[in-house]
Steps between C-alpha positions, in 0.01 A plus 500: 500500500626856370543720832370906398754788579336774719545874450658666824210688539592637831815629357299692203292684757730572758710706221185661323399635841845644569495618160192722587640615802829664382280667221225627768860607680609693194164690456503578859859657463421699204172650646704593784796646255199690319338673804883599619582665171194698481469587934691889533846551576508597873581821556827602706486613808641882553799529670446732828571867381845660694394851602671745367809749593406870540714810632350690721723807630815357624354143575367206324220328551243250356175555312218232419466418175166591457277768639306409820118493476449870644202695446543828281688818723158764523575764238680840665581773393857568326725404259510129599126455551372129439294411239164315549581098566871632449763284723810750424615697776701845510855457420720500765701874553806593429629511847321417833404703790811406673728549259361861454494561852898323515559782242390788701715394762824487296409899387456618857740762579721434769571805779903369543695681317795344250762403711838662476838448569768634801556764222159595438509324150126279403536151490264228331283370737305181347230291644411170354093486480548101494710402797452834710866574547632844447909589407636834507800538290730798501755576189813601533638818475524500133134355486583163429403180746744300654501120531305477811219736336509269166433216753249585697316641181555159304342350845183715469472428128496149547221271370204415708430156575846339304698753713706543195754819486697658246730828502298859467658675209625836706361739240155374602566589819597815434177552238308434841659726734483760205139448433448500910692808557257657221180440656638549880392156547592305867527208289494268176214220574610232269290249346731271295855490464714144369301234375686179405504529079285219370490571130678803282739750615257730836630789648384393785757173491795744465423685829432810248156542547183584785167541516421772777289757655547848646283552747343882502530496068292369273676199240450777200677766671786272597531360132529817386796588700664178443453536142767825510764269696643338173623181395199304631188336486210605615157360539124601630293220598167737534294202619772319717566812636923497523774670323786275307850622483787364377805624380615410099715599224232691348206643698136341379182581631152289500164497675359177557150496623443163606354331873722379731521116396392573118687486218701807425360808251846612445449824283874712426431920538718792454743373278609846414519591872717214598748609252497849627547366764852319425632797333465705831631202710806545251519891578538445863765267422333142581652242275295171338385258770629201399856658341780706729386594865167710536551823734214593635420648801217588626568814678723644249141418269314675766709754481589597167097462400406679847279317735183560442112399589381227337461546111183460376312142404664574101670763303285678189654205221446253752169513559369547120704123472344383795110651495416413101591131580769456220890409547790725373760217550551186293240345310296243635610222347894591662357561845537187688211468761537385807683577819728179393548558149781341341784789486762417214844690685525723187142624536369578858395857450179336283325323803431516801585344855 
């Protein structure tokens, strides 16, 4: 008898079954891949905002990014008046309450007398408005300061807070006792002397320069007067409210008219006057700053212009150049703002500091 072979049925279904199931699988996947590809990209999340860095007057400090939700300032009168559902505020003055009242203080006439010598000759009394401290030097007898003077000057010059020093240049010092012995001051109030040169080629690095105050005369009148002393700089800060000297090959004057803390508004005046100026220093026989030794005295000055009152604020020429608001020295694009302009060696008369 002829046996029949059997199909292995089991075997056929078992692989049709797992044939179904991987293609079941494969639709599943590419339903999924479908509804991913067509879902939105998910947005990034923003990165927390720094706030930002703002000067305000001599300090830094931080400001939100965005404005707080205030309700709109009631509407006043004035020049700043808010707007209806306006959020700006008035902008912030030029100089506080007390920084005008500080200013006051540093024009306050003083009822001591200049000092003087054994003699009976003035000496330069300075007082530091930073650190308090007050040095009285005396020149010799032909009105130039020893070692000790030079000193103690360099010491009351120094820098505040890096306690940095550098040598006074003694024709400043004489400029100062000149310019105090003119307005019968007790004393020059000074305001900045050496500051340690960070960029360019300051004045005020050298030990050539100062910012000061004389108490009982206003900064115009002073400037004025200083202007006539040759071979130096000169500059009005009109908002500041202090007088720049410093001494130079070739005398250049500016008004700047920008807040303490601001940047500067450096604008260069009286060209023609500063070099009317040189020639004169020449006629009473005062040599280039920077070339063979400067004589200058300051009571032979005093005495061979005759001491005087106080000029006024600013001669006839000088105040047309000053009061219609246009420069008679170099152009504007060769003045180089900024108390710290860079000073090429061969060109320091066109800038100031």
């Amino acid at each position: 008898m002829r046996m029949r072979t059997l199909a292995p049925v089991p075997i056929v279904r078992g692989r049709a079954r797992a044939f179904r199931f991987m293609a079941r699988f494969a639709f599943a996947l590419s339903l999924v891949a479908t509804w991913i590809a067509a879902a939105p990209a998910p947005k990034p999340k923003p990165a927390a905002a720094r706030p930002k860095e703002t000067l305000s007057g001599f300090y830094r400090k931080a400001s939100p990014t965005k404005r707080d939700a205030r309700p709109a300032a009631p509407a006043r009168p004035g020049l700043f008046a808010a707007r209806s559902g306006s959020t700006k505020t008035a902008p912030r003055p030029a100089v506080t309450a007390a920084y005008r009242d500080a200013v006051k203080r540093w024009h306050e006439a003083t009822t001591t007398p200049a000092p003087r010598n054994a003699s009976g000759e003035p000496c330069l009394a300075l007082a530091n408005l930073n650190s308090h401290e007050r040095s009285v030097l005396c020149p010799r007898e032909d009105g130039s300061f020893d070692a000790d003077a030079r000193e103690a000057a360099a010491y009351l010059f120094r820098e505040p807070g890096s306690e940095n020093a550098h040598p006074v240049h003694p024709r400043l010092l004489t400029l100062l006792l000149t310019i105090q012995e003119h307005f019968h001051a007790g004393e020059v109030r000074l305001l900045s002397g050496y500051r340690s040169p960070w960029e360019g080629n300051s004045n005020h690095g050298k030990g050539r320069a100062a910012d000061f105050v004389i108490p009982g005369a206003s900064d115009d009148t002073v400037a004025s007067f200083a202007r006539t002393l040759g071979f130096a700089g000169v500059g009005i800060y009109p908002t500041s409210h202090f007088v720049h000297l410093d001494v130079r090959d070739a005398s250049y004057f500016w008004v700047d008219a920008s807040a303490p803390g601001r940047p500067h508004r450096e604008r260069g005046v009286l060209a023609n006057v500063a070099k009317e100026s040189d020639e004169r220093a020449k006629t009473r026989g005062e040599l280039r700053v920077f070339g063979p030794l400067v004589k200058h005295d300051a009571r032979t000055w005093l005495a061979a212009r005759g001491s005087s009152a106080p000029a006024s604020s600013a001669t006839e020429g000088e105040a047309a150049s000053l009061d219609d608001g246009r420069s008679t020295g170099p152009e504007a694009s060769e003045v180089q703002t900024g108390e710290d302009a860079d000073l090429d060696a061969t060109d320091e008369s066109k800038a100031g500091d």
